[in-house]
N, CA, C and O of each residue as an XYZ file, in Angstrom:
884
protein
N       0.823     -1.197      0.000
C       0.000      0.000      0.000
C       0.864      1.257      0.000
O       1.813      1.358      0.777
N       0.579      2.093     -0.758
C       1.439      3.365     -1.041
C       0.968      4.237      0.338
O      -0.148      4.315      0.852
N       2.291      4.879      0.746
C       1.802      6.155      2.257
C       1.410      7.327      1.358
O       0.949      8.290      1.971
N       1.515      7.465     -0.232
C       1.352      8.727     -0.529
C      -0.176      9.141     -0.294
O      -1.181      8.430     -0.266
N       0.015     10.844     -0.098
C      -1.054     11.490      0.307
C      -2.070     11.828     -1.243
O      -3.118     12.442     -1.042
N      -1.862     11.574     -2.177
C      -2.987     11.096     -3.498
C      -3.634     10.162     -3.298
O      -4.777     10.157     -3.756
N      -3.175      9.082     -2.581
C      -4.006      7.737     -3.603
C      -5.220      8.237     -2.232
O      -5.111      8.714     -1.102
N      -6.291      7.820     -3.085
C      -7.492      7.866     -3.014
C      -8.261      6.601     -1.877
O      -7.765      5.537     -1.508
N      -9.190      7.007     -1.637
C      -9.521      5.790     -0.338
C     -10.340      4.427     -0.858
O     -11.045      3.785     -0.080
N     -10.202      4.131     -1.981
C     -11.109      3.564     -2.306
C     -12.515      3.427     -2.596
O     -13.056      4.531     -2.528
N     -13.152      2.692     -2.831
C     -15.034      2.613     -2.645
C     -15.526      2.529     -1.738
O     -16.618      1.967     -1.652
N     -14.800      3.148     -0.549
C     -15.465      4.109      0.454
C     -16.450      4.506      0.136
O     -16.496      4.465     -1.093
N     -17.699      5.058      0.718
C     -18.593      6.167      1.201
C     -18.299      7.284      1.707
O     -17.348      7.105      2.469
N     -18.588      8.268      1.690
C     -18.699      9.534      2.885
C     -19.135      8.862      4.727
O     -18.551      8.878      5.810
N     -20.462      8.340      4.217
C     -20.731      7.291      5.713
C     -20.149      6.278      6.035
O     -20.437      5.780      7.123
N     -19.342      5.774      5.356
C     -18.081      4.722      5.993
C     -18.463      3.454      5.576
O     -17.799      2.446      5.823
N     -19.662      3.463      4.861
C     -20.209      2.292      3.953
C     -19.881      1.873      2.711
O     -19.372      2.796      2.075
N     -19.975      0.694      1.999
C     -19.534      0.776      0.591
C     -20.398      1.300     -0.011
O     -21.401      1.720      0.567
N     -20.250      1.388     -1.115
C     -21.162      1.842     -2.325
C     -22.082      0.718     -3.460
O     -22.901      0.852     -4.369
N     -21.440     -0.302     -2.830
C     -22.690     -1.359     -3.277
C     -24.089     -1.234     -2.487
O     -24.256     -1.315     -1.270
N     -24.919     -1.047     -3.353
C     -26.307     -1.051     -3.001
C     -26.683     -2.472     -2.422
O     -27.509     -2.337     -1.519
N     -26.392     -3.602     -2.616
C     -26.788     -4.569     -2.231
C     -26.413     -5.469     -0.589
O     -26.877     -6.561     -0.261
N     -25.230     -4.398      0.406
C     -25.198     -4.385      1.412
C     -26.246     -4.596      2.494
O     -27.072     -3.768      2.879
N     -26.120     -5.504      2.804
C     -26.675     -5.379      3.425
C     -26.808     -4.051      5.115
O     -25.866     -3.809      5.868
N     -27.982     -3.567      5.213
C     -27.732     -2.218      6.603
C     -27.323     -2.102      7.453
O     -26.916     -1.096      8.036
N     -27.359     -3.774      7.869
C     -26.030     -3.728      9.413
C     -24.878     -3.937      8.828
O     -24.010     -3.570      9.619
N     -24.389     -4.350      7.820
C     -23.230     -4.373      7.465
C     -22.761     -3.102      7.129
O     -21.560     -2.838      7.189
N     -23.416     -2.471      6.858
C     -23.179     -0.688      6.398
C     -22.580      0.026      7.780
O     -21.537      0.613      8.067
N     -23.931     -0.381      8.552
C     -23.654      0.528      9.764
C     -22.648      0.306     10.831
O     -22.409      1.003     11.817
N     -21.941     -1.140     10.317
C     -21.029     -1.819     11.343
C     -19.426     -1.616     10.441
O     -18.305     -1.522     10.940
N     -19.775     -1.598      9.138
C     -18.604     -0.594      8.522
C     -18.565      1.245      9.014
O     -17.503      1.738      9.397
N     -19.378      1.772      8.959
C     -19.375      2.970      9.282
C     -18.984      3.041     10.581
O     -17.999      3.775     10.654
N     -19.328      2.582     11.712
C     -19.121      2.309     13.301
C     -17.366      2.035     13.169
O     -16.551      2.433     14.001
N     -17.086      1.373     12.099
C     -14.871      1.080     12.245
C     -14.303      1.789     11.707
O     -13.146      2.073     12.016
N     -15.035      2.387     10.572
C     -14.286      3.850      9.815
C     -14.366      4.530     10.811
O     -13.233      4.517     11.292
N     -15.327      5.418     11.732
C     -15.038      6.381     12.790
C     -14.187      5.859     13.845
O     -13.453      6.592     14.507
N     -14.270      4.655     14.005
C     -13.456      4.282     15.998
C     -11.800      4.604     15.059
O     -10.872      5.121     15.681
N     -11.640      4.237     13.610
C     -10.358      4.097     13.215
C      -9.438      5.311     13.144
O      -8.213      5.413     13.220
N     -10.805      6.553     12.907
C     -10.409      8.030     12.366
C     -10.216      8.846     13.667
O      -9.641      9.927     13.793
N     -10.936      7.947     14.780
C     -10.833      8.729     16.103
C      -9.412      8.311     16.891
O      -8.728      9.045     17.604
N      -9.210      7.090     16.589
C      -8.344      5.955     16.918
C      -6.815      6.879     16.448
O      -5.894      7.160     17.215
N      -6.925      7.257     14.792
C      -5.718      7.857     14.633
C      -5.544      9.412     14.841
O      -4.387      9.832     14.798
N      -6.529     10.280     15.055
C      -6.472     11.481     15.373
C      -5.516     11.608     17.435
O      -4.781     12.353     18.083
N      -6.312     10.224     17.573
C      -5.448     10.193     18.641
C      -3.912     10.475     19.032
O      -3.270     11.346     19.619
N      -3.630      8.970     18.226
C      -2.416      9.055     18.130
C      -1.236      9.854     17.213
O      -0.196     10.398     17.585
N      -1.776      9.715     15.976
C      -1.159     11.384     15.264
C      -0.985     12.196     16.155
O       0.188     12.544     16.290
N      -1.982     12.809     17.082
C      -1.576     13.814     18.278
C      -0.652     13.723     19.091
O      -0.021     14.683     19.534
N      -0.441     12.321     19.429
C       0.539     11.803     20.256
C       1.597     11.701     20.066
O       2.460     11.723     20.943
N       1.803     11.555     18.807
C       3.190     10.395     18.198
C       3.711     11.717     17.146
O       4.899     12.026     17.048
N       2.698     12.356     16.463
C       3.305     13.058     15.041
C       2.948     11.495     14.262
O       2.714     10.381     14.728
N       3.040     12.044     12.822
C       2.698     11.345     11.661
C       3.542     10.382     11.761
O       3.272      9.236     12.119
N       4.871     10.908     11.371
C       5.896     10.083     11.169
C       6.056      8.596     11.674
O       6.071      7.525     11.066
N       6.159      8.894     12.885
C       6.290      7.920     14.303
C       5.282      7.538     14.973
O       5.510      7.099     16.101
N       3.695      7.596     14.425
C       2.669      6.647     14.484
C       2.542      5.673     13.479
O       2.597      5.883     12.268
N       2.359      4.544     14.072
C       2.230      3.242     13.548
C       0.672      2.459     13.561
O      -0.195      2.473     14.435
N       0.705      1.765     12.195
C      -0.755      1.278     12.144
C      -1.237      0.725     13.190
O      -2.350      0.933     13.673
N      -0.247     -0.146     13.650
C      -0.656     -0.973     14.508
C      -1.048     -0.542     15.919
O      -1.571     -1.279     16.755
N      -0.672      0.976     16.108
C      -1.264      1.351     17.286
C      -2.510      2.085     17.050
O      -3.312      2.349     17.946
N      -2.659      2.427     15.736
C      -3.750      2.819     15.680
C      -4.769      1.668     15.484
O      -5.665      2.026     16.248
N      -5.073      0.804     15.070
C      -5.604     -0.488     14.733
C      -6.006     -1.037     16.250
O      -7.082     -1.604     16.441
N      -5.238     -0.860     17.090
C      -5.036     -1.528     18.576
C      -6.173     -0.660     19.342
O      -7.165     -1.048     19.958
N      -5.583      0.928     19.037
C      -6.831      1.724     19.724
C      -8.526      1.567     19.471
O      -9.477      1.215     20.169
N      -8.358      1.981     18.228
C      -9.887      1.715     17.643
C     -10.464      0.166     17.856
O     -11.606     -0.152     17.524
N      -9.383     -0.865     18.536
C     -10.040     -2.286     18.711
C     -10.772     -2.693     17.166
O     -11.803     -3.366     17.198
N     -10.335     -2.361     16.143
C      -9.862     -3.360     14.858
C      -8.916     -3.812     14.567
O      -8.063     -4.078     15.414
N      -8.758     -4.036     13.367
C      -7.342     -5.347     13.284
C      -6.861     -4.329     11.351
O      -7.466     -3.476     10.702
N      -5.640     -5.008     11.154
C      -5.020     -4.160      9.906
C      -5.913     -4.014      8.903
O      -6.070     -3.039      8.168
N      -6.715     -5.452      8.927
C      -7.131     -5.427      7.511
C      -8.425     -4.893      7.450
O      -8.958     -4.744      6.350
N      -9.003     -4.584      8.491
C     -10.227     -3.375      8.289
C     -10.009     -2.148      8.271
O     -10.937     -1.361      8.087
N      -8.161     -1.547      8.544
C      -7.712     -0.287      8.413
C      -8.078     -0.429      6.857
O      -8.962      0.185      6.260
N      -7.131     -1.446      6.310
C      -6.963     -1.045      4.493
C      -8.413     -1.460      3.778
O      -8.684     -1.188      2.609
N      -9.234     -2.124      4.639
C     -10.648     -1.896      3.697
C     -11.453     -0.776      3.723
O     -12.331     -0.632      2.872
N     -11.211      0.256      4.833
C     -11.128      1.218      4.430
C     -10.544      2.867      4.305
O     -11.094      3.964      4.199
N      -9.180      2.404      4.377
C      -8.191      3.780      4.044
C      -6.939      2.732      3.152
O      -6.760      1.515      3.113
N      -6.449      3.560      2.699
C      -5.220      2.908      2.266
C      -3.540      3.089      2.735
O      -2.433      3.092      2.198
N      -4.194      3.247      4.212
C      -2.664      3.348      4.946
C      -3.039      4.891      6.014
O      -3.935      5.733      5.959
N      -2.190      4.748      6.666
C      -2.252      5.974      7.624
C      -2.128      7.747      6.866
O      -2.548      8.865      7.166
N      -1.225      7.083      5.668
C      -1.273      8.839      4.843
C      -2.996      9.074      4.751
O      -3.501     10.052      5.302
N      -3.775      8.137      4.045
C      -5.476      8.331      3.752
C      -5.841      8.915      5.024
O      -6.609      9.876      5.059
N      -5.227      8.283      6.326
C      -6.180      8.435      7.423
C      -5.691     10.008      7.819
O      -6.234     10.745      8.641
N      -4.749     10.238      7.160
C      -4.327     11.506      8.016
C      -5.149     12.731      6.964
O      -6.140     13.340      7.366
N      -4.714     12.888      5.971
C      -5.904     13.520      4.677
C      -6.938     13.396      4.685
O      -7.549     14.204      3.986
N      -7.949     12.129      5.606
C      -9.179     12.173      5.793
C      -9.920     13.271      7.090
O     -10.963     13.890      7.301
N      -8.693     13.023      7.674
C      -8.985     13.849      8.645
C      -8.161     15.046      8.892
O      -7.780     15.383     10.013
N      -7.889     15.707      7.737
C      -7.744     16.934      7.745
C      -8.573     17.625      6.709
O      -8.485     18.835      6.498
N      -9.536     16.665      5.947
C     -10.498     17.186      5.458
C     -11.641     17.561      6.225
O     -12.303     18.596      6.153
N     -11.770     16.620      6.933
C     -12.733     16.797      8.222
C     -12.836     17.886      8.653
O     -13.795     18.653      8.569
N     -11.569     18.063      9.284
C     -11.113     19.241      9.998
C     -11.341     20.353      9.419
O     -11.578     21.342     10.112
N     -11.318     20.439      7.980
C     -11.396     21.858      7.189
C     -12.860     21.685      6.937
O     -13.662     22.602      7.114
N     -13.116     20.768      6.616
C     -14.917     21.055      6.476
C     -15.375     21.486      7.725
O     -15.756     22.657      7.694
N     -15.472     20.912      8.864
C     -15.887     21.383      9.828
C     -15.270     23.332     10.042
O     -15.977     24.171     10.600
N     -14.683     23.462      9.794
C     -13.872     25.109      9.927
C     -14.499     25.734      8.700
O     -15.042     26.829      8.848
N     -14.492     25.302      7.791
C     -15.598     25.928      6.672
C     -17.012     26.114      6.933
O     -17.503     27.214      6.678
N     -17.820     25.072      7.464
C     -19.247     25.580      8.287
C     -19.097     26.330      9.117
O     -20.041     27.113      9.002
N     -18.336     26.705     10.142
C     -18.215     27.537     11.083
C     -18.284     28.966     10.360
O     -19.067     29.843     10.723
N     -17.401     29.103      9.321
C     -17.111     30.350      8.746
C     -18.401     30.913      8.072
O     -18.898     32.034      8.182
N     -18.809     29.830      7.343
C     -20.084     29.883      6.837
C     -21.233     30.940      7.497
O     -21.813     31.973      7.161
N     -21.190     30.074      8.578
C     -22.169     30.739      9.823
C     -21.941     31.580     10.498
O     -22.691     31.778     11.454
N     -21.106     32.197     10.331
C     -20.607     33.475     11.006
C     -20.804     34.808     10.086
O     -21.282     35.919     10.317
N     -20.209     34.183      8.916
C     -20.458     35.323      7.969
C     -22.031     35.372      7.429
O     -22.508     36.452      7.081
N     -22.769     34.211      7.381
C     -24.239     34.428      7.210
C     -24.881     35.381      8.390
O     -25.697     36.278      8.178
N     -24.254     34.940      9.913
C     -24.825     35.110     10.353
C     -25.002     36.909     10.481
O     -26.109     37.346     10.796
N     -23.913     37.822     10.232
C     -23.458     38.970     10.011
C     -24.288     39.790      8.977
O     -24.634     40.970      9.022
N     -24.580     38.539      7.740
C     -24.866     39.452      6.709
C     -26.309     39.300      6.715
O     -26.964     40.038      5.979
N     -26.998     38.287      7.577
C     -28.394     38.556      8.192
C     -29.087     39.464      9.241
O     -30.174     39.571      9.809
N     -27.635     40.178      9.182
C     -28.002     40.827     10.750
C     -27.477     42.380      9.899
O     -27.058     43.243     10.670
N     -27.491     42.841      7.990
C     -27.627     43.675      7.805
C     -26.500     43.893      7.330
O     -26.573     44.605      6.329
N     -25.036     43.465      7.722
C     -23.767     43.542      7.030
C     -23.496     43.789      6.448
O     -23.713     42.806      5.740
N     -22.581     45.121      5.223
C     -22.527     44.276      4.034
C     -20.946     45.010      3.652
O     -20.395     45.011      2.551
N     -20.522     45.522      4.743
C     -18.988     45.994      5.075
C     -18.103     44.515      4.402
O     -18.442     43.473      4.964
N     -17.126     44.370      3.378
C     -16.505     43.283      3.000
C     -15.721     42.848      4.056
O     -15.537     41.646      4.244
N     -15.121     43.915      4.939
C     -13.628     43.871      5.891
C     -14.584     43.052      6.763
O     -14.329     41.873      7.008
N     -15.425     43.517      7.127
C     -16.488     42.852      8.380
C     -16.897     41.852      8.263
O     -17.354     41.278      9.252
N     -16.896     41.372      7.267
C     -18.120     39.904      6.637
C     -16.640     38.741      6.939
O     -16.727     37.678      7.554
N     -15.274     39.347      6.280
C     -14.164     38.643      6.718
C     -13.221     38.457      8.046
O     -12.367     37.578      8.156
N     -13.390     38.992      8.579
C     -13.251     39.617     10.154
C     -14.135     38.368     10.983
O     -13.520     37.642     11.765
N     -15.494     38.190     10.773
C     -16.705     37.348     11.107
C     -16.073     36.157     10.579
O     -15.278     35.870     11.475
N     -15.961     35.389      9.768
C     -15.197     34.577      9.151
C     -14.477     34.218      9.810
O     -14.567     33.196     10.490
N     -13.236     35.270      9.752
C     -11.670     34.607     10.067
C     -11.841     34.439     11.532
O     -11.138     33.593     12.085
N     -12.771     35.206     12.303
C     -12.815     35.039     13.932
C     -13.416     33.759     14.029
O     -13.353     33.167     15.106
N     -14.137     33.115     12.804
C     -15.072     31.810     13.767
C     -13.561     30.866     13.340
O     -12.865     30.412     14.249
N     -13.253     30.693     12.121
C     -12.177     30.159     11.926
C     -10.939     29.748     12.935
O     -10.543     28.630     13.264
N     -10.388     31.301     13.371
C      -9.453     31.082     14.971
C     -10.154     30.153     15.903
O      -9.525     29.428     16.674
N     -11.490     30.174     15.833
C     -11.999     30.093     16.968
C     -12.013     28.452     17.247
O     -11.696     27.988     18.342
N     -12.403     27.667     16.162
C     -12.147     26.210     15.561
C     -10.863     25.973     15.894
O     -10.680     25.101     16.744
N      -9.434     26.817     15.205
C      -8.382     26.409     15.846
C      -7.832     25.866     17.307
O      -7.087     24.993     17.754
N      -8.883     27.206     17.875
C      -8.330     27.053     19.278
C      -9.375     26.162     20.192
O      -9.110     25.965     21.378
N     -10.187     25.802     19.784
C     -11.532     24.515     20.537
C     -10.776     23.597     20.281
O     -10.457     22.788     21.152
N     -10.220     23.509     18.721
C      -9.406     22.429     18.354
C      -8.190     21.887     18.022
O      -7.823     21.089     17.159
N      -7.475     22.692     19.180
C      -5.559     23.219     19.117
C      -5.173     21.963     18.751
O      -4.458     22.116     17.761
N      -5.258     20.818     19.012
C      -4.344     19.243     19.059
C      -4.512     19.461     17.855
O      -3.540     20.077     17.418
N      -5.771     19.129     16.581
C      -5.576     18.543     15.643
C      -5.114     19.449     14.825
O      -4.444     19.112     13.849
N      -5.443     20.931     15.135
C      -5.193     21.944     14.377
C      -3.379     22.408     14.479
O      -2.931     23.121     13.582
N      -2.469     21.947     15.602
C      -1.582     22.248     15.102
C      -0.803     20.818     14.717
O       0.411     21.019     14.758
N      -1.051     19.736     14.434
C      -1.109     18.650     14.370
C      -0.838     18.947     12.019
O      -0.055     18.296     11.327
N      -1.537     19.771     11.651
C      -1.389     20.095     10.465
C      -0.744     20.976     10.019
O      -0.487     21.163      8.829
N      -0.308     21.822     11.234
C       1.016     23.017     10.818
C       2.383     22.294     11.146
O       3.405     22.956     10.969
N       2.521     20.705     11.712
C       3.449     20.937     12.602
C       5.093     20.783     11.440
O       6.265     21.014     11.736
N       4.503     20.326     10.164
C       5.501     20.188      9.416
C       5.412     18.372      9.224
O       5.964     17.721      8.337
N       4.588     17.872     10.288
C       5.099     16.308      9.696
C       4.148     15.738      9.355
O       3.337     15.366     10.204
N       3.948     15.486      7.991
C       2.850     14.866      7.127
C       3.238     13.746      6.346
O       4.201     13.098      6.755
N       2.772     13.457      5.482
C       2.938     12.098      4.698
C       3.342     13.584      3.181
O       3.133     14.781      2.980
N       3.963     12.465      2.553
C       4.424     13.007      1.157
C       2.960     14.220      0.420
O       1.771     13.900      0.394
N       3.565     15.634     -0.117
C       2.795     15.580     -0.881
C       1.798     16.913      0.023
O       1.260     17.924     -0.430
N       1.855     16.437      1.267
C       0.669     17.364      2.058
C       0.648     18.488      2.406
O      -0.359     18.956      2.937
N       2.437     19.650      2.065
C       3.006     20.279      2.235
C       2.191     21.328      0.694
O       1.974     22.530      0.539
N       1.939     20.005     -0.237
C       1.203     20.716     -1.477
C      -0.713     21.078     -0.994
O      -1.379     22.065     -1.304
N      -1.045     20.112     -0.337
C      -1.893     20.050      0.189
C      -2.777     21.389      0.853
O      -3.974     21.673      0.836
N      -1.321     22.188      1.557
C      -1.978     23.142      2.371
C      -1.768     24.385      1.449
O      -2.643     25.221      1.225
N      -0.753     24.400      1.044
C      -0.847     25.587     -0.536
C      -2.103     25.824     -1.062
O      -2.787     26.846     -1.104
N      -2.395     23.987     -1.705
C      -3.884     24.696     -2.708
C      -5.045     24.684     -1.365
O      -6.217     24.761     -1.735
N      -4.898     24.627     -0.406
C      -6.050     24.990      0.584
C      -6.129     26.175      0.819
O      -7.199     26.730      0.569
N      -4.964     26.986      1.404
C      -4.850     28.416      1.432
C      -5.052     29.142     -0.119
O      -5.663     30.210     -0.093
N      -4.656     28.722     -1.274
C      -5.153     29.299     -2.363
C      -6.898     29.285     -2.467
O      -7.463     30.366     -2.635
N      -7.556     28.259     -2.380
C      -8.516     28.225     -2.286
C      -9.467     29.293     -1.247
O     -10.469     29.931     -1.571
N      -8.960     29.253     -0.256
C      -9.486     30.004      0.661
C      -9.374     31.841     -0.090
O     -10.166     32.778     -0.187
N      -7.850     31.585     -0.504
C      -7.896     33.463     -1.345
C      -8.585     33.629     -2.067
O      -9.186     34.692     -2.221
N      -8.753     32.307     -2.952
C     -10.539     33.192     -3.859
C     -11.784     33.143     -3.240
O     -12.791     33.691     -3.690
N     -11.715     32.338     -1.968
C     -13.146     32.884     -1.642
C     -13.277     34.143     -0.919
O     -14.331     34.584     -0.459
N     -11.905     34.793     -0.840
C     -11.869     35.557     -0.142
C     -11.632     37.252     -1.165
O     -11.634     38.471     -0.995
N     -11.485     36.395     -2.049
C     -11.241     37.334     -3.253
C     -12.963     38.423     -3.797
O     -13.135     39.564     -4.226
N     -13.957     37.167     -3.427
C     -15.244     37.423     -4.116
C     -15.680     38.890     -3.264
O     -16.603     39.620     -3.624
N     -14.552     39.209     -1.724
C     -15.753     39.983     -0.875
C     -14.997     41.580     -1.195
O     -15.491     42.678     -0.940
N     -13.700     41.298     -1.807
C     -13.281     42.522     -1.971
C     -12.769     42.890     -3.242
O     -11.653     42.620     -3.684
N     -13.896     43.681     -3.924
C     -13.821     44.467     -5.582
C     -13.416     45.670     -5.348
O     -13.668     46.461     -4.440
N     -12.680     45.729     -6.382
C     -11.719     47.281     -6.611
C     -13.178     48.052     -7.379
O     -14.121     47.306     -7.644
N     -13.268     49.285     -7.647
C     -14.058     50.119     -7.886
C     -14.347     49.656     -9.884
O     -15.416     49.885    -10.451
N     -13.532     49.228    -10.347
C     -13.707     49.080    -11.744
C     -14.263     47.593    -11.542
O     -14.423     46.959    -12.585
N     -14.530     47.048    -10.522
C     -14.851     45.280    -11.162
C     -14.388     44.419    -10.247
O     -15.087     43.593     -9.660
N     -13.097     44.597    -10.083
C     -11.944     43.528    -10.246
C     -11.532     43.048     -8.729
O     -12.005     43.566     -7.717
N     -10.804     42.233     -8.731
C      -9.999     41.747     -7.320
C      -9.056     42.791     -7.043
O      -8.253     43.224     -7.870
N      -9.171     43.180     -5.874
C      -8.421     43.629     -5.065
C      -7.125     42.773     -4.624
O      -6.907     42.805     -3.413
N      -6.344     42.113     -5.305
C      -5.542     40.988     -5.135
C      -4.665     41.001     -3.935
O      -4.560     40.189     -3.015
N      -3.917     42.400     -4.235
C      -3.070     43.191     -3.017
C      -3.604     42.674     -1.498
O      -3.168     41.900     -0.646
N      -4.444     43.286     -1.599
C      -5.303     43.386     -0.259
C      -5.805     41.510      0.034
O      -5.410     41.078      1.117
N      -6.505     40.620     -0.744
C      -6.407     39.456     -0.113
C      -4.951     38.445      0.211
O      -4.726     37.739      1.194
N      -4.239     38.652     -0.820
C      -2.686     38.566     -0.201
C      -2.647     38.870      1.189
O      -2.568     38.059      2.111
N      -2.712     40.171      1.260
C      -2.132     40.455      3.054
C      -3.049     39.929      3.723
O      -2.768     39.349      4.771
N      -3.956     39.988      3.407
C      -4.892     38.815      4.471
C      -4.685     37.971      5.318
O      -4.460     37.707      6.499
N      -4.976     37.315      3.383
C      -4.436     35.661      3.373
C      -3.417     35.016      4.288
O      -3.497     33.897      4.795
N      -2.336     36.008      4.428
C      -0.804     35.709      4.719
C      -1.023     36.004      6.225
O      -0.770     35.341      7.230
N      -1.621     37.315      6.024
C      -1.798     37.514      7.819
C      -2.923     36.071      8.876
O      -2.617     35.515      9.931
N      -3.713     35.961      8.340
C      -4.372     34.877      8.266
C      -3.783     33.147      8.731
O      -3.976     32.182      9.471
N      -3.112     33.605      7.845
C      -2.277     32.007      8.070
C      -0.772     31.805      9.027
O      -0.290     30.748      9.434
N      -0.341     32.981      9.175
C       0.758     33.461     10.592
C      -0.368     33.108     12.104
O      -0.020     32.348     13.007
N      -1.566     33.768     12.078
C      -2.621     33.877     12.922
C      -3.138     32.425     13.360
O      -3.560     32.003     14.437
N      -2.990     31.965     12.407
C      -3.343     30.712     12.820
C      -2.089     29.669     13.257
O      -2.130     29.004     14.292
N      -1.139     29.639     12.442
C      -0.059     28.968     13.333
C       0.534     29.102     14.576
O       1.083     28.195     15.202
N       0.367     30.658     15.037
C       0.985     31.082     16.041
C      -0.839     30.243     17.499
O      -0.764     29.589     18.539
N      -1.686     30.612     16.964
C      -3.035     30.163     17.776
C      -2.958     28.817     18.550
O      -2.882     28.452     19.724
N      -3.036     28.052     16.851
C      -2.740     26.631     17.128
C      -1.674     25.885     18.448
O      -1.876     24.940     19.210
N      -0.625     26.720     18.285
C       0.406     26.313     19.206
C       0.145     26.548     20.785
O       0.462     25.827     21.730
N      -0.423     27.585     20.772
C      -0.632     28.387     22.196
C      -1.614     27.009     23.196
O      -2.772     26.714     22.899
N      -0.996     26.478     24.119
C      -1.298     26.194     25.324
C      -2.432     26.564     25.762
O      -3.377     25.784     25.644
N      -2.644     28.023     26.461
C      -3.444     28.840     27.500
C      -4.218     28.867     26.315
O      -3.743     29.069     25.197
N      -5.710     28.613     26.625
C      -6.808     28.647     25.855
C      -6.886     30.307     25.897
O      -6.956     31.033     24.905
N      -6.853     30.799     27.510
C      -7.312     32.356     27.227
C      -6.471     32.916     26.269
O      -6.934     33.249     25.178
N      -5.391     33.050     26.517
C      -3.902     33.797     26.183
C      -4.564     33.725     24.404
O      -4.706     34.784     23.793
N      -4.793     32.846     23.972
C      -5.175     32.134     22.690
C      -6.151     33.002     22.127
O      -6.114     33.699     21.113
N      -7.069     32.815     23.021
C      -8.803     34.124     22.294
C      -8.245     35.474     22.630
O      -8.507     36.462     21.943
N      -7.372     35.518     23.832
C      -6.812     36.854     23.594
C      -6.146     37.501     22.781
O      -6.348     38.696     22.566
N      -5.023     36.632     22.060
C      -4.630     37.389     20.782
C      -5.226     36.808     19.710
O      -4.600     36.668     18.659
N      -6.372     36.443     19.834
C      -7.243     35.970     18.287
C      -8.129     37.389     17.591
O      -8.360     37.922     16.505
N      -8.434     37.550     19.164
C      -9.544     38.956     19.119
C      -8.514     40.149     18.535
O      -8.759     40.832     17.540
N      -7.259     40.257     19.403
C      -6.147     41.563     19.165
C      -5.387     41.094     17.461
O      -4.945     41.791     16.547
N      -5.469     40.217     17.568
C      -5.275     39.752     15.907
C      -6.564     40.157     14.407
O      -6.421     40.633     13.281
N      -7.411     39.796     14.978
C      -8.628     39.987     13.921
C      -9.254     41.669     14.318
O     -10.022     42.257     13.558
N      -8.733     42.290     15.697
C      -8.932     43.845     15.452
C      -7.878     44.565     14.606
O      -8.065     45.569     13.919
N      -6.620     43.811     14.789
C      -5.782     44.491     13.907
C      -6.106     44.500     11.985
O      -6.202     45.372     11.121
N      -6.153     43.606     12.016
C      -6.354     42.973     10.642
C      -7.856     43.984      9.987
O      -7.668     44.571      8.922
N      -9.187     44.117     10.636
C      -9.931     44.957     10.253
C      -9.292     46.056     10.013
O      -9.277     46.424      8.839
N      -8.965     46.444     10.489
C      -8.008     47.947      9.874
C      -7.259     48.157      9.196
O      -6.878     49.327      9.169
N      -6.618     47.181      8.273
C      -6.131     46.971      6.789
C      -6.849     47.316      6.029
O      -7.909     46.715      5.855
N      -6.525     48.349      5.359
C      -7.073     49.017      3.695
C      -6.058     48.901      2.959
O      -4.948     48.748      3.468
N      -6.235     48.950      1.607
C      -5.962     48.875      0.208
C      -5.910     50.871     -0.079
O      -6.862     50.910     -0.859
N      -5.541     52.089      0.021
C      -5.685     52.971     -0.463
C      -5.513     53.490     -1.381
O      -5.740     54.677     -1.617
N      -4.811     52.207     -2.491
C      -4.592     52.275     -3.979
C      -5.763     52.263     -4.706
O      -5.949     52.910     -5.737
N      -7.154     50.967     -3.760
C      -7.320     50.423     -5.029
C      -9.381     50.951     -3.585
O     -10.581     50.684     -3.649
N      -8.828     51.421     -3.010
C     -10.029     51.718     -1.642
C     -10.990     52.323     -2.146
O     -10.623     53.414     -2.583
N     -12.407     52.060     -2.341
C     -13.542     53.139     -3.089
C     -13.708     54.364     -2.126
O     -13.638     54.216     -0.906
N     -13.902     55.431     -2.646
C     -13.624     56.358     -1.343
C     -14.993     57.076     -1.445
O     -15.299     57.941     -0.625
């Protein structure tokens, strides 16, 4: 089985079931029940160990399965670690979601503000969820995952691109750059922090600073 962070998980489900229709439902639900003890099993120990220096077999041991229901469904600990840093970002993407809905239901329509709302629920995920969250900055991943967080943070700049138009149309590019960048310092430095307070304390003094970034090149006045 390849550790690289591409290969794909197989005919997996999203619910941890196969994709044969002809499964029977406890078999579904008793596959789905070992995909989670396995994903909880290695979030564990990843936390514990780092990537590198966790081994299947302790993860296999925790979750109380055995190898060969790891590889029926992941294809090695790289899958399990990419599965659950998708997790992790989906879950941090609803958060953001709802923060910035919740802003722009409540009348919003300031761009700096709508991102501010955002990036604060975002920290905020980091720091509820410091283990796993610096667990993905820490530098030790499986092959490949180093590309991983590039096109994630790119991704994140165009959605971040949509909230701030220059007066002719266009992206304000300048301005989500420094963001972006400020953004992602903000979060590594979060992640690490120990003291939960110490943590929301410079999340808040972080995301007040950051509102007060303008563009005065490109600023509608």
């Amino acid at each position: 089985m390849s550790s690289h962070i591409d290969v794909p998980s197989g005919e997996v489900s999203r619910n941890g079931g196969t994709r044969s229709g002809d499964a029977p439902a406890r078999t579904s639900d008793r596959g789905a029940a070992t995909r989670g003890a396995l994903l909880a099993a290695a979030r564990d120990v990843f936390c514990e160990s780092g990537f590198a220096q966790a081994a299947v077999t302790d993860i296999v041991a925790k979750a109380g399965a055995s190898v060969g229901s790891l590889y029926h469904h992941f294809n090695g600990k790289a899958d399990l670690y990419l599965t659950l840093f998708e997790e992790f970002q989906g879950d941090q993407q609803e958060r953001t979601r709802q923060a910035v809905n919740a802003v722009r239901e409540a009348g919003e329509t300031d761009p700096m503000r709508l991102f501010i709302a955002g990036a604060g629920a975002y920290l905020n995920g980091c720091i509820e969820e410091r283990d796993v969250a610096r667990l993905f900055i820490s530098g030790d991943g499986p092959p490949g995952f180093d590309r991983v967080m590039r096109q994630r943070l790119n991704k994140w700049a165009r959605r971040n691109a949509a909230l701030f138009h220059t007066p002719d149309g266009g992206v304000d590019e300048a301005l989500v750059m420094v963001l972006t960048g400020a953004m992602a310092g903000a979060v590594s430095e979060i992640s690490l922090m120990d003291d939960e307070d110490a943590a929301r304390r410079l999340a808040d003094e972080i995301t007040g600073i950051v509102g007060t970034i303008r563009n005065p090149r490109t600023e509608q006045r």
